[in-house]
HTML snippet that shows the backbone in 3Dmol.js (N, CA, C, O; Angstrom):
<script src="https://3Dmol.org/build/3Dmol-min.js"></script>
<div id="view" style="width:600px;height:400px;position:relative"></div>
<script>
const pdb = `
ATOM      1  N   UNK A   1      67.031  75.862 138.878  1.00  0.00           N
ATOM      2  CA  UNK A   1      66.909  77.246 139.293  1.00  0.00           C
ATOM      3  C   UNK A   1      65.582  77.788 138.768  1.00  0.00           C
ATOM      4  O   UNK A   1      65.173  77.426 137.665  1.00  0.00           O
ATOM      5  N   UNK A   2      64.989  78.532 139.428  1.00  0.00           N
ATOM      6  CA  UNK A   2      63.627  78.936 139.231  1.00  0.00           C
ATOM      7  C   UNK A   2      63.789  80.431 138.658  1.00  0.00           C
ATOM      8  O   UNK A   2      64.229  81.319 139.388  1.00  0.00           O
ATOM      9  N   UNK A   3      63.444  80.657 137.421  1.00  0.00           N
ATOM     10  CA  UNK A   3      63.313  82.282 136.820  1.00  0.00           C
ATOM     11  C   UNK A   3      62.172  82.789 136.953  1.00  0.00           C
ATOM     12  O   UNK A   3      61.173  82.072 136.919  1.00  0.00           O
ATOM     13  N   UNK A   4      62.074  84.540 137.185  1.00  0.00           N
ATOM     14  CA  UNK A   4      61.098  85.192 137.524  1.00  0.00           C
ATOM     15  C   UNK A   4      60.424  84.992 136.223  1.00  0.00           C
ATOM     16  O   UNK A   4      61.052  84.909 135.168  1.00  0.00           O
ATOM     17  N   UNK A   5      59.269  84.923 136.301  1.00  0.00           N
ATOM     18  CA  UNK A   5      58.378  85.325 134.664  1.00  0.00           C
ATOM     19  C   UNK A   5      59.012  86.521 133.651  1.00  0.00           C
ATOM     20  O   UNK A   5      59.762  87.480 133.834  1.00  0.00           O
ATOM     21  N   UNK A   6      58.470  86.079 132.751  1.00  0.00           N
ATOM     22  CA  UNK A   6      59.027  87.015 131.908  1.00  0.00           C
ATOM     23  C   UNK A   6      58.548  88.700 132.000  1.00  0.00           C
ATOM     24  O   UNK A   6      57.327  88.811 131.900  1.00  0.00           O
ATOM     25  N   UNK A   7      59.096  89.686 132.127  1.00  0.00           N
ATOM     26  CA  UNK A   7      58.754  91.250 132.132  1.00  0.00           C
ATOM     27  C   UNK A   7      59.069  91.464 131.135  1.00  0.00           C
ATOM     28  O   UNK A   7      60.088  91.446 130.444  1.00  0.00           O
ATOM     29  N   UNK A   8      57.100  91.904 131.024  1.00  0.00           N
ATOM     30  CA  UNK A   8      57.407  92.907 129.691  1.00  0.00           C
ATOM     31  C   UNK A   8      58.014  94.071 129.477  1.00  0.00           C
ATOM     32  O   UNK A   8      57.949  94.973 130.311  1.00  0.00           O
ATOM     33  N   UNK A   9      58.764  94.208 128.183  1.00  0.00           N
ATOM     34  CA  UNK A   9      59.825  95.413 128.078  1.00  0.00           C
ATOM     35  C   UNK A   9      58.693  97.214 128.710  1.00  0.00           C
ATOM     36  O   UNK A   9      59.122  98.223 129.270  1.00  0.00           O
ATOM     37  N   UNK A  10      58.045  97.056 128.508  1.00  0.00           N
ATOM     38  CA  UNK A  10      57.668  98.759 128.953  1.00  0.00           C
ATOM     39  C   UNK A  10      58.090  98.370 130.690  1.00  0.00           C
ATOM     40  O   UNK A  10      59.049  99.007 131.124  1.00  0.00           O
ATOM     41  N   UNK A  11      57.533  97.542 131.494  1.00  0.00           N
ATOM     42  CA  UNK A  11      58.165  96.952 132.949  1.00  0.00           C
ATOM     43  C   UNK A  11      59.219  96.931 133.675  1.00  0.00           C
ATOM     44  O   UNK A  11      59.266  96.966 134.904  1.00  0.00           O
ATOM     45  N   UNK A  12      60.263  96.861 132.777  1.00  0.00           N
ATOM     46  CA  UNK A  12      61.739  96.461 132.623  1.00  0.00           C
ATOM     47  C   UNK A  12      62.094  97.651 133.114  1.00  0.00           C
ATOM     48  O   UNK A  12      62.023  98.617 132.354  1.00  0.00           O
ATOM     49  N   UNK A  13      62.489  97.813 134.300  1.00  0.00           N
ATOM     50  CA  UNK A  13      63.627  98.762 135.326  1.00  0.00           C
ATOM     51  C   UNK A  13      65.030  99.212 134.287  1.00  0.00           C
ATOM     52  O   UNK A  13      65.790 100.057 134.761  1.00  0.00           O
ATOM     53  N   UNK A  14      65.336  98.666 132.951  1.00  0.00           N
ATOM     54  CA  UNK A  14      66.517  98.591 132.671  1.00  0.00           C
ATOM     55  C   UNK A  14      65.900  98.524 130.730  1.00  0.00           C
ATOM     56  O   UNK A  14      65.270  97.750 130.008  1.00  0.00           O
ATOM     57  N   UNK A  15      66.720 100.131 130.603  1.00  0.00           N
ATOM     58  CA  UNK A  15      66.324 100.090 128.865  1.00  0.00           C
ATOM     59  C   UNK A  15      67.718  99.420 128.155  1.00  0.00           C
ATOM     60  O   UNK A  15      68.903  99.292 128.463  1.00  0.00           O
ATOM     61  N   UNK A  16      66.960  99.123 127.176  1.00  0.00           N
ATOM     62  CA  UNK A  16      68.026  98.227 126.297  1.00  0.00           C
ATOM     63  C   UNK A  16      68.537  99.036 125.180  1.00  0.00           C
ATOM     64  O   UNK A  16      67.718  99.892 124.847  1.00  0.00           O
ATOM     65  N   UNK A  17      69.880  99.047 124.330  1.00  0.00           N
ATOM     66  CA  UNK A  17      71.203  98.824 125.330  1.00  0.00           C
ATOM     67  C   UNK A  17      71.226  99.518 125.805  1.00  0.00           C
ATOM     68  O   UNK A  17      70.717 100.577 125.439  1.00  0.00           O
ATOM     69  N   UNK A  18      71.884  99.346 127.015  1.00  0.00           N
ATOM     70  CA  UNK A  18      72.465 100.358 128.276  1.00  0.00           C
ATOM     71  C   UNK A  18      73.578  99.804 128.885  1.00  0.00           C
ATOM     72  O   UNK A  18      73.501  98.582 128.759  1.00  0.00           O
ATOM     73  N   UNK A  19      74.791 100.198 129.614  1.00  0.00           N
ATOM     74  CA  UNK A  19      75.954 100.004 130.205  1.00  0.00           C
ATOM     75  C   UNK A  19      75.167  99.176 131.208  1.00  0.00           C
ATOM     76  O   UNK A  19      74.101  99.491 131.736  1.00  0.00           O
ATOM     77  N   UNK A  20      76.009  97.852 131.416  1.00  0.00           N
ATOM     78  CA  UNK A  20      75.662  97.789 132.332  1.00  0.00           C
ATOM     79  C   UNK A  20      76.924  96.832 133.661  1.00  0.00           C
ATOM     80  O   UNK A  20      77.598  95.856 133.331  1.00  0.00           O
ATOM     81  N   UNK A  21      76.933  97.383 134.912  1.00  0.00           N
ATOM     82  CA  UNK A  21      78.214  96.495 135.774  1.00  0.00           C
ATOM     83  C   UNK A  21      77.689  95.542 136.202  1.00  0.00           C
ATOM     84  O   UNK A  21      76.543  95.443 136.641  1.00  0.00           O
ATOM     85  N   UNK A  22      78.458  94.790 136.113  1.00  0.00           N
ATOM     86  CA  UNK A  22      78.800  93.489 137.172  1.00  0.00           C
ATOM     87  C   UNK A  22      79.937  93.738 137.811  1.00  0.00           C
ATOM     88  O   UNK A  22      80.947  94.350 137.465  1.00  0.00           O
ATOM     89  N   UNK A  23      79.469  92.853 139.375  1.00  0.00           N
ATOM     90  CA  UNK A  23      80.755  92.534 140.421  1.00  0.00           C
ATOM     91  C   UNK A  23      81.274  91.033 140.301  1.00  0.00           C
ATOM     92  O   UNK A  23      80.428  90.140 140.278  1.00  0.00           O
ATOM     93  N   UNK A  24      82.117  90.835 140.253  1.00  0.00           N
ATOM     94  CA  UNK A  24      82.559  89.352 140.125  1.00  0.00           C
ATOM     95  C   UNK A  24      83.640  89.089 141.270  1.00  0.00           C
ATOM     96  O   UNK A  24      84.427  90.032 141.343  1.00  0.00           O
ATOM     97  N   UNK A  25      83.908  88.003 142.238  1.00  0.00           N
ATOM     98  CA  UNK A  25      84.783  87.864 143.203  1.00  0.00           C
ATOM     99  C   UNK A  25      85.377  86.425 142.658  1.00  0.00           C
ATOM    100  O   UNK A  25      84.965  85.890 141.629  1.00  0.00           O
ATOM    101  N   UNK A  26      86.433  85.866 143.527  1.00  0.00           N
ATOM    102  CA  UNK A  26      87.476  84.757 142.788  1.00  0.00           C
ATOM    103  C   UNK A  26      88.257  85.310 143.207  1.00  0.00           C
ATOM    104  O   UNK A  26      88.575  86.495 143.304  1.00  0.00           O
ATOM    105  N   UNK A  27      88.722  84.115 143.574  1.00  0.00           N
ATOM    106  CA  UNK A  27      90.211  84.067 144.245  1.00  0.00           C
ATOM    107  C   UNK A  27      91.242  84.661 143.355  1.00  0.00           C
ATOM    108  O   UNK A  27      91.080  84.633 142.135  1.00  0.00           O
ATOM    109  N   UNK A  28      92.327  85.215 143.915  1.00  0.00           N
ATOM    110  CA  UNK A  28      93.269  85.701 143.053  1.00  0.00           C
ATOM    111  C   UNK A  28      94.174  85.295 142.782  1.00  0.00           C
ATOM    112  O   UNK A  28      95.312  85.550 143.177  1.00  0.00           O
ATOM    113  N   UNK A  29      93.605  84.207 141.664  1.00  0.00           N
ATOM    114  CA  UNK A  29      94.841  83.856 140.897  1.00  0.00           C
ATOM    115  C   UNK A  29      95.145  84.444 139.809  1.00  0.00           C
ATOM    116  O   UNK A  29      94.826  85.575 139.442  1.00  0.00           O
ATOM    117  N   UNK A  30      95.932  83.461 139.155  1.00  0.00           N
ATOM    118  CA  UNK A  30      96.354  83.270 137.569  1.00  0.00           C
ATOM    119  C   UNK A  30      95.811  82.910 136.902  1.00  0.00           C
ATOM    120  O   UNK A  30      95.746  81.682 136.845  1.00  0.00           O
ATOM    121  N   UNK A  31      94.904  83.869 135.757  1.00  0.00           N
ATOM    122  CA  UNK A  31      93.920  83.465 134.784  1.00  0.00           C
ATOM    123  C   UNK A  31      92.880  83.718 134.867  1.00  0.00           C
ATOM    124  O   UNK A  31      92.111  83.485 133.935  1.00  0.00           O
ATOM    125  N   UNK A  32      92.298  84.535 136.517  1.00  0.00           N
ATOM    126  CA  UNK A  32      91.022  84.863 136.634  1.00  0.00           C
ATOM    127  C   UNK A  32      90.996  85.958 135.634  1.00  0.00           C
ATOM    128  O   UNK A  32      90.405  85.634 134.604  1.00  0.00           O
ATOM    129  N   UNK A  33      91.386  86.949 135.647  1.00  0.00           N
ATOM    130  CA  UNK A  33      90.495  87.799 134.838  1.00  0.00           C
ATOM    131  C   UNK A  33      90.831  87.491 133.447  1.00  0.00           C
ATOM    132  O   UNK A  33      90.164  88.190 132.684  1.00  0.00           O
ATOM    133  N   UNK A  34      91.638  86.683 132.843  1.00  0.00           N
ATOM    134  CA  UNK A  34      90.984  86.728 130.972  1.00  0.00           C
ATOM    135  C   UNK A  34      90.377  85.954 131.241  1.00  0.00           C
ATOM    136  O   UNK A  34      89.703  85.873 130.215  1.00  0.00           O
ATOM    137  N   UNK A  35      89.856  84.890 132.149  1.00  0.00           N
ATOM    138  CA  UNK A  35      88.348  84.068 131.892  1.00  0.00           C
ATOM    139  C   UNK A  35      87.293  84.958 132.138  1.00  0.00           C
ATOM    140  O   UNK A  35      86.226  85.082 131.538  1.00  0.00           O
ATOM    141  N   UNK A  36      87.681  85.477 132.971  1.00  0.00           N
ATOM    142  CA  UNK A  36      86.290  86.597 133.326  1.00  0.00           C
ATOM    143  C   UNK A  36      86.032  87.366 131.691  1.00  0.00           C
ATOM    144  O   UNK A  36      85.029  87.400 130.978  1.00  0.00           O
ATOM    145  N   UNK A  37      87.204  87.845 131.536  1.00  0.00           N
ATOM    146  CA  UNK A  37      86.946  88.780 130.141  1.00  0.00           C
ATOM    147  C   UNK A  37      86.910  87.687 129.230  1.00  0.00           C
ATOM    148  O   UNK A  37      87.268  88.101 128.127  1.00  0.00           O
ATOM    149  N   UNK A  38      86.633  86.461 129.203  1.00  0.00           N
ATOM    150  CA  UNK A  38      86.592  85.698 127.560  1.00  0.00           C
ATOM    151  C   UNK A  38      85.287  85.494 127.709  1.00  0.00           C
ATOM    152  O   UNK A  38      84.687  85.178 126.681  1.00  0.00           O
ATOM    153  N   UNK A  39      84.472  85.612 129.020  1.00  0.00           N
ATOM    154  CA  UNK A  39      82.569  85.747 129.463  1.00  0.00           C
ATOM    155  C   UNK A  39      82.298  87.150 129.132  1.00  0.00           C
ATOM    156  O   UNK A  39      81.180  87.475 128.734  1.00  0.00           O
ATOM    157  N   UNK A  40      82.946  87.734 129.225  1.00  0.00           N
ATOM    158  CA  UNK A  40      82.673  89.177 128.610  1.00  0.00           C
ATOM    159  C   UNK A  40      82.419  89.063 128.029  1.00  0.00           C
ATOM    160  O   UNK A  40      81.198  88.904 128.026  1.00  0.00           O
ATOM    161  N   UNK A  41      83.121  88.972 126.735  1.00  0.00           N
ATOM    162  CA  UNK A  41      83.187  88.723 125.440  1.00  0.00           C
ATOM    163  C   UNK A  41      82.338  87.941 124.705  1.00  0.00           C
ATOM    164  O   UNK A  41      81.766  88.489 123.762  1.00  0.00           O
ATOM    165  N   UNK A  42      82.127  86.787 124.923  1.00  0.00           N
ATOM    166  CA  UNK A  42      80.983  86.176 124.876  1.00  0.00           C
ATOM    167  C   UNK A  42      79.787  86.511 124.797  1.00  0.00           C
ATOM    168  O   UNK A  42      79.053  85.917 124.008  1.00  0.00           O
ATOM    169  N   UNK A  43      79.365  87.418 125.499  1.00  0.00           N
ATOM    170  CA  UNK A  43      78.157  87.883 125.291  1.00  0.00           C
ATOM    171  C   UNK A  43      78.440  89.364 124.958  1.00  0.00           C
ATOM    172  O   UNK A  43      77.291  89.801 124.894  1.00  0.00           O
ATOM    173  N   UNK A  44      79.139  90.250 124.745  1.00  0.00           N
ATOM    174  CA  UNK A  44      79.270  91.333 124.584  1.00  0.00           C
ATOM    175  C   UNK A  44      80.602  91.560 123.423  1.00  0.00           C
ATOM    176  O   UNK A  44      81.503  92.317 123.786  1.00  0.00           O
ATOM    177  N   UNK A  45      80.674  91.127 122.511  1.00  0.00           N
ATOM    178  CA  UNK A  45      82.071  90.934 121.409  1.00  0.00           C
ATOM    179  C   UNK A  45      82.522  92.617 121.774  1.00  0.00           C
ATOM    180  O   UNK A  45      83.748  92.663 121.877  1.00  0.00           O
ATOM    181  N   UNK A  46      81.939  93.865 121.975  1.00  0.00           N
ATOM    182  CA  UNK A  46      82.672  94.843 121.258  1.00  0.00           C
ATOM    183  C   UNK A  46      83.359  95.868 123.431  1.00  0.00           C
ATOM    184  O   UNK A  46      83.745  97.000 123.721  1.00  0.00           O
ATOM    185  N   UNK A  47      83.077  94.330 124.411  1.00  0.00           N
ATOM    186  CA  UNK A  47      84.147  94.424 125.658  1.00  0.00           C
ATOM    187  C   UNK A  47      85.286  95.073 125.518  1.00  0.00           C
ATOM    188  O   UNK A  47      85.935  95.113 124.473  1.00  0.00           O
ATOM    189  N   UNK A  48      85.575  95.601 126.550  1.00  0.00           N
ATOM    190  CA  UNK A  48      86.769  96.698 126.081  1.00  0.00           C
ATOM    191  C   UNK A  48      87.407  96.164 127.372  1.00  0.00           C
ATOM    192  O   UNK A  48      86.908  96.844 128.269  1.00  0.00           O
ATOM    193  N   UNK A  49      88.448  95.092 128.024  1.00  0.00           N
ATOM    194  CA  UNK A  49      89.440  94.977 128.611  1.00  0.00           C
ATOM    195  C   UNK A  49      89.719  95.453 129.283  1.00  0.00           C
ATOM    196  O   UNK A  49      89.743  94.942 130.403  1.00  0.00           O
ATOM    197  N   UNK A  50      90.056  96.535 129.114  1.00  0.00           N
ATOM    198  CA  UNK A  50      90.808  97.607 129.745  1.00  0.00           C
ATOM    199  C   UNK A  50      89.972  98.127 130.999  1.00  0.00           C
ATOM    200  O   UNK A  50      90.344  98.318 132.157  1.00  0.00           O
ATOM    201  N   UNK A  51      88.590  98.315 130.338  1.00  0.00           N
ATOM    202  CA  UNK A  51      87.277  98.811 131.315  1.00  0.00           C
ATOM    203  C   UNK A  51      87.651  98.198 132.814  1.00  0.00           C
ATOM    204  O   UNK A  51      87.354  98.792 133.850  1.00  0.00           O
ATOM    205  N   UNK A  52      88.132  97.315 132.789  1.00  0.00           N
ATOM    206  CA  UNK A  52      87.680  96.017 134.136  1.00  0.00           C
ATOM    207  C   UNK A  52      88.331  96.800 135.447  1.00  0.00           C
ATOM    208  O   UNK A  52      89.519  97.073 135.621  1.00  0.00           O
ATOM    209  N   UNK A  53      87.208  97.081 136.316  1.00  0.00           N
ATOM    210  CA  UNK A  53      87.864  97.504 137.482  1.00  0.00           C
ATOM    211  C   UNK A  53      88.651  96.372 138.163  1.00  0.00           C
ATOM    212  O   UNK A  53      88.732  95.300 137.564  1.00  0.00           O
ATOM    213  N   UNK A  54      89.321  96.538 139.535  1.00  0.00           N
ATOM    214  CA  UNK A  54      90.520  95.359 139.779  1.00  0.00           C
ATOM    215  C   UNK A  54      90.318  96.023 141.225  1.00  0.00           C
ATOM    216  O   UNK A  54      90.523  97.236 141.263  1.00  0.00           O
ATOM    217  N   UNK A  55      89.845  95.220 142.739  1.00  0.00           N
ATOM    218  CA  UNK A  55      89.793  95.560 143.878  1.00  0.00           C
ATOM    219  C   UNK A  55      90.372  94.314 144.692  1.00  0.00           C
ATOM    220  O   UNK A  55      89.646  93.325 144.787  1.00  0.00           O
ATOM    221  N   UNK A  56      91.557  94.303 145.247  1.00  0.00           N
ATOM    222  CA  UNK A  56      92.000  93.048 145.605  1.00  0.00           C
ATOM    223  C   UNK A  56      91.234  92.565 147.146  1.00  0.00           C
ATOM    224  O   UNK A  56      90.492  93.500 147.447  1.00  0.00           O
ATOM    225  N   UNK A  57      91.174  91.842 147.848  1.00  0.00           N
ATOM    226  CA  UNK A  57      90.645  91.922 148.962  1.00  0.00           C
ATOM    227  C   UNK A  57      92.225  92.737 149.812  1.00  0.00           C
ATOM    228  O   UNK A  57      93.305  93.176 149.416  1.00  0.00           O
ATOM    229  N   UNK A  58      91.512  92.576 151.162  1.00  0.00           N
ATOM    230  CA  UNK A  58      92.663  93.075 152.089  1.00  0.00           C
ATOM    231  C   UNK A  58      93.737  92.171 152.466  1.00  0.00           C
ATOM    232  O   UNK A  58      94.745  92.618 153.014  1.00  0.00           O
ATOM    233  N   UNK A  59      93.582  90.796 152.187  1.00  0.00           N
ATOM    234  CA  UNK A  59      94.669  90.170 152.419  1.00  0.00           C
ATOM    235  C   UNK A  59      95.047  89.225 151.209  1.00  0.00           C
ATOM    236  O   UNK A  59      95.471  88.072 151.129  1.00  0.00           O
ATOM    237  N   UNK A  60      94.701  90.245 150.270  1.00  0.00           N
ATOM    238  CA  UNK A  60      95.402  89.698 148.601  1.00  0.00           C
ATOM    239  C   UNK A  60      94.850  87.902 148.208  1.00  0.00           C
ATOM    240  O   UNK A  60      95.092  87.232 147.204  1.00  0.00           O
ATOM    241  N   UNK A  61      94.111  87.574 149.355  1.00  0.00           N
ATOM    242  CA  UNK A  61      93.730  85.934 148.630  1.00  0.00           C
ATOM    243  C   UNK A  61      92.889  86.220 147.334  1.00  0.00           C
ATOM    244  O   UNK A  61      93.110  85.674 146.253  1.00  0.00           O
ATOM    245  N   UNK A  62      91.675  87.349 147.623  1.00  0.00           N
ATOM    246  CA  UNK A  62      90.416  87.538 146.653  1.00  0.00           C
ATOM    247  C   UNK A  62      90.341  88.804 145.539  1.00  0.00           C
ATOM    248  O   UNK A  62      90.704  89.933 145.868  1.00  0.00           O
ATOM    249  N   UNK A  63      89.927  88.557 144.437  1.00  0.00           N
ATOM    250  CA  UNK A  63      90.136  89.710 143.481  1.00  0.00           C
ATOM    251  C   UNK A  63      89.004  90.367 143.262  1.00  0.00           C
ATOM    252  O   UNK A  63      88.278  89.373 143.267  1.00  0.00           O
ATOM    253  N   UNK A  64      88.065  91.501 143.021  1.00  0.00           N
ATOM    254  CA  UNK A  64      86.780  91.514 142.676  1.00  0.00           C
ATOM    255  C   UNK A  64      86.962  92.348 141.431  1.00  0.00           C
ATOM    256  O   UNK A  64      87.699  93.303 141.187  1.00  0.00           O
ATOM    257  N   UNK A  65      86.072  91.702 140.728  1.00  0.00           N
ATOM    258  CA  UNK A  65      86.163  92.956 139.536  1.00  0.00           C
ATOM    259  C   UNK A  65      85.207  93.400 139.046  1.00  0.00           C
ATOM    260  O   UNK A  65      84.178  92.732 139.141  1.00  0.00           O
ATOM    261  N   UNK A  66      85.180  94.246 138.579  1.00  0.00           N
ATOM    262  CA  UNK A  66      83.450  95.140 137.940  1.00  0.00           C
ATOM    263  C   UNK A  66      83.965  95.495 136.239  1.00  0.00           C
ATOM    264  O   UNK A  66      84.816  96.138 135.624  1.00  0.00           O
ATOM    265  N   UNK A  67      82.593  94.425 135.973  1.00  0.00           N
ATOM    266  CA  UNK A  67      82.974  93.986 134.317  1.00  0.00           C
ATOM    267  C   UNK A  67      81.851  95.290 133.865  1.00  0.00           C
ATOM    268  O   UNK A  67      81.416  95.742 134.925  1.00  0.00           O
ATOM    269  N   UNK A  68      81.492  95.730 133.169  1.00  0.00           N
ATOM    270  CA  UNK A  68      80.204  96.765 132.161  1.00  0.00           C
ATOM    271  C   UNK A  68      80.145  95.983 131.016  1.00  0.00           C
ATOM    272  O   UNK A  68      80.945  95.745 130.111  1.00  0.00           O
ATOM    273  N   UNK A  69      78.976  95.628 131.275  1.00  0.00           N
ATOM    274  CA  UNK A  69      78.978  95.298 129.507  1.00  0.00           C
ATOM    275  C   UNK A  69      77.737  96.029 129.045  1.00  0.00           C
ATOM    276  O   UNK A  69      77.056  96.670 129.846  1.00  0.00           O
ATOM    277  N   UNK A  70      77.525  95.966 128.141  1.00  0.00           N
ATOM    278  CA  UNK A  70      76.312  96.669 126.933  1.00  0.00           C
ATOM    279  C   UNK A  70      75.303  95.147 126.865  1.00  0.00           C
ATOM    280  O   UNK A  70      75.354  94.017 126.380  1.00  0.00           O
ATOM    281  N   UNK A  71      74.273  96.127 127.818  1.00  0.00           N
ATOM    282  CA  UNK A  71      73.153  94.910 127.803  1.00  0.00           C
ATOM    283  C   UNK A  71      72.080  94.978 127.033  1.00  0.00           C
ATOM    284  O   UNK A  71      71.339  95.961 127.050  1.00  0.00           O
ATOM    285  N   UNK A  72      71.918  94.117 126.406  1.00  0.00           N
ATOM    286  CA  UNK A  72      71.189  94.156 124.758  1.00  0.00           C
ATOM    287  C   UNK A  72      69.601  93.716 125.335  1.00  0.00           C
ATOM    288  O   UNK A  72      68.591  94.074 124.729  1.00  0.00           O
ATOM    289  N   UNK A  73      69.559  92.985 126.445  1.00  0.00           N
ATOM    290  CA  UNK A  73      68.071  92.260 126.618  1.00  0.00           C
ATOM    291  C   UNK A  73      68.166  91.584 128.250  1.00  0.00           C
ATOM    292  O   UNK A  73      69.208  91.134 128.726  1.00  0.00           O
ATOM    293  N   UNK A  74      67.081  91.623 128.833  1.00  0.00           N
ATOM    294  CA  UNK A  74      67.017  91.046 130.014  1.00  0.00           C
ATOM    295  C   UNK A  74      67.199  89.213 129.429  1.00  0.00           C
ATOM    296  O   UNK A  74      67.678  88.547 130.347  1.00  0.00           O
ATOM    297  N   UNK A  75      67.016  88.662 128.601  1.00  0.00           N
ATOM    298  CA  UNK A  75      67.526  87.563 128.230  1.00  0.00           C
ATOM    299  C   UNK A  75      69.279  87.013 128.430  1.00  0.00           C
ATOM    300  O   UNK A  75      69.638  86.028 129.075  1.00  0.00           O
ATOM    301  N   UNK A  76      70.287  88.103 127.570  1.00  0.00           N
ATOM    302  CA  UNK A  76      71.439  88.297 127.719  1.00  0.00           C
ATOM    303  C   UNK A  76      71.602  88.458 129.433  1.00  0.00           C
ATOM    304  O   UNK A  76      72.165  87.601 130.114  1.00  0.00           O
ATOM    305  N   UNK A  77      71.080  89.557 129.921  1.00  0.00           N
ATOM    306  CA  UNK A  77      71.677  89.342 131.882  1.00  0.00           C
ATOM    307  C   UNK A  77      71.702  88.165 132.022  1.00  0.00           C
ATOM    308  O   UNK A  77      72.647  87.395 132.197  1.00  0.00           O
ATOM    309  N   UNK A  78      69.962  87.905 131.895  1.00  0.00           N
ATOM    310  CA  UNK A  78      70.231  86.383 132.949  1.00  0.00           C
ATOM    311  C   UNK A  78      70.845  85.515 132.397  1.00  0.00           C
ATOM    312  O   UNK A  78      70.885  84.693 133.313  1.00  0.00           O
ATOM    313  N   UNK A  79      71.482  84.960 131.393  1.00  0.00           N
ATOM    314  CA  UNK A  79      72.420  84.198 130.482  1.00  0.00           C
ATOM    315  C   UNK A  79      74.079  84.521 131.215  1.00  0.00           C
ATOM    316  O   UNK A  79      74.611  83.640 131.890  1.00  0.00           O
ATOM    317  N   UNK A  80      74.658  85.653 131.015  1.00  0.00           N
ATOM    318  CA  UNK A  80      75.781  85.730 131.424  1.00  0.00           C
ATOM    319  C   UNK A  80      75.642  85.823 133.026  1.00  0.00           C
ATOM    320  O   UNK A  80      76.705  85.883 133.643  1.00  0.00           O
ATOM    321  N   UNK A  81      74.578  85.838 133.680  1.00  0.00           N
ATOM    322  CA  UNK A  81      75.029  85.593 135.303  1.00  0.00           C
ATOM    323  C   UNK A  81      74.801  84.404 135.675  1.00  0.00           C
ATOM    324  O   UNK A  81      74.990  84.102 136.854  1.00  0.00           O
ATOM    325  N   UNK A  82      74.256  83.292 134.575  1.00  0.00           N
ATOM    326  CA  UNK A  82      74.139  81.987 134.951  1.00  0.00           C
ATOM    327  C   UNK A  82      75.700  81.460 134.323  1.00  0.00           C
ATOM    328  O   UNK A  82      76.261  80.494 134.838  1.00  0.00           O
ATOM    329  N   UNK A  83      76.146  82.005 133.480  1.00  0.00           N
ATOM    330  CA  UNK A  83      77.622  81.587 132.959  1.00  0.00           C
ATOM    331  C   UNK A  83      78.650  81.707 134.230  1.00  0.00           C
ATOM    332  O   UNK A  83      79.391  80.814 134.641  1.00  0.00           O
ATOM    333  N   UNK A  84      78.498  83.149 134.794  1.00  0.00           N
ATOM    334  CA  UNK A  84      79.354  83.485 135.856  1.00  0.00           C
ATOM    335  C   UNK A  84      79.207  82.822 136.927  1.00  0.00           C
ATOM    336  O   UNK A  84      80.199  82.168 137.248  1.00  0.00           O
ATOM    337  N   UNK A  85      78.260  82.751 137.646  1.00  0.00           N
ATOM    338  CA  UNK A  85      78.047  81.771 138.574  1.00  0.00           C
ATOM    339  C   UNK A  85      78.022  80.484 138.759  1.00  0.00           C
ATOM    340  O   UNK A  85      77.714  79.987 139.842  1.00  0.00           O
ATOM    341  N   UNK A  86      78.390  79.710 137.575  1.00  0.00           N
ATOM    342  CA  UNK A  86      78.604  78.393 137.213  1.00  0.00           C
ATOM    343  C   UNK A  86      80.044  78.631 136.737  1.00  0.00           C
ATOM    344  O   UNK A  86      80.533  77.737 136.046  1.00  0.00           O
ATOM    345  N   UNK A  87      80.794  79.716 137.012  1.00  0.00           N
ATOM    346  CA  UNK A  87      82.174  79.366 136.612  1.00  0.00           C
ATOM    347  C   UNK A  87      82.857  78.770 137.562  1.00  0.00           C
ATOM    348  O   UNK A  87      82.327  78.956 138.657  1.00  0.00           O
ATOM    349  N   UNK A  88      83.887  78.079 137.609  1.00  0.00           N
ATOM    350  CA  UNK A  88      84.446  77.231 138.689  1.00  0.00           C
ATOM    351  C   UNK A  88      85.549  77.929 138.937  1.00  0.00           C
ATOM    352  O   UNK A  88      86.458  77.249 139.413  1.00  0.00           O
ATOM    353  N   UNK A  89      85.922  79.764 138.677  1.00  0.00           N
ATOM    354  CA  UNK A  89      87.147  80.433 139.321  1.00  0.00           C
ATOM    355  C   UNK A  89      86.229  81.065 139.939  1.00  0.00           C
ATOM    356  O   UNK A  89      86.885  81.545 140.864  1.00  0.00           O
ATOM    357  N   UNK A  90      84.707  81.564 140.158  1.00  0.00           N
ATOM    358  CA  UNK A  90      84.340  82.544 140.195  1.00  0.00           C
ATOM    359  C   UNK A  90      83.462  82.165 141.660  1.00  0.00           C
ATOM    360  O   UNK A  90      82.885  81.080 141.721  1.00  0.00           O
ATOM    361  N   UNK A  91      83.415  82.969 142.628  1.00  0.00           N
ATOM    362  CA  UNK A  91      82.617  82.393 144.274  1.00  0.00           C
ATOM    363  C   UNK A  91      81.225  83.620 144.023  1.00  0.00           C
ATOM    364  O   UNK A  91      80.045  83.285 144.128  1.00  0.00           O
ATOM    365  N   UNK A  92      81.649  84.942 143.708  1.00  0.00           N
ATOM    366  CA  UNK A  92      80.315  85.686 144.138  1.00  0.00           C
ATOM    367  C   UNK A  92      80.418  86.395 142.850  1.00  0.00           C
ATOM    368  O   UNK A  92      81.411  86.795 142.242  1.00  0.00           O
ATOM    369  N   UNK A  93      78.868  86.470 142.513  1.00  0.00           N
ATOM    370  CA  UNK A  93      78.779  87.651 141.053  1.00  0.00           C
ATOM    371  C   UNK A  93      77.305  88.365 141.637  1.00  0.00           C
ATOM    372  O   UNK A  93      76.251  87.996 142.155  1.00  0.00           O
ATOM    373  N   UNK A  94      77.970  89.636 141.192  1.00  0.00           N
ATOM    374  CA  UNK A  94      76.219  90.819 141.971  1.00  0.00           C
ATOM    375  C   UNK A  94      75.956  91.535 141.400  1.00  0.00           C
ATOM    376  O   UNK A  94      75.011  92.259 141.711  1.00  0.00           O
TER     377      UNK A  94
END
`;
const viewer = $3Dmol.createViewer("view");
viewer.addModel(pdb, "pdb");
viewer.setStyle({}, {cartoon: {color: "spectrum"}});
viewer.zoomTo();
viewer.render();
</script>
């Protein structure tokens, strides 16, 4: 995978920390979202659970959820969206 160069922080569209969402999609099973929230966590220890929005698709196969975490560094994003997108419950993260 090819990463943009590095931006310098005055550059950076996005001040650090700041809230920040993710969309995550996956099928709706059993176990998607505490894996989703144990990637939370992972990069964000003080994740609050509860936060996690929950949008099922329309015919209940797909779950989407919108995680916030407290983004410490454009390092941390691109880290946890390469985690998410290499998860094997997880089809779309945005």
């Amino acid at each position: 995978m090819n990463l943009p160069p590095d931006i310098p922080p005055e550059q950076s569209l996005i001040e650090y920390p700041s809230r920040f969402p993710i969309k995550v999609m996956g099928a709706h099973v059993e176990g998607f979202v505490e894996a989703i929230t144990a990637v939370a966590l992972q990069f964000d220890p003080a994740f609050d659970a509860s936060s996690i929005e929950h949008r099922p698709s329309k015919g209940g196969n797909y779950l989407g959820l919108t995680i916030t975490i407290t983004a410490t560094s454009r390092e941390q994003l691109d880290e946890i969206y390469r985690t998410l997108t290499t998860h094997p419950m997880v089809k779309v993260v945005l």
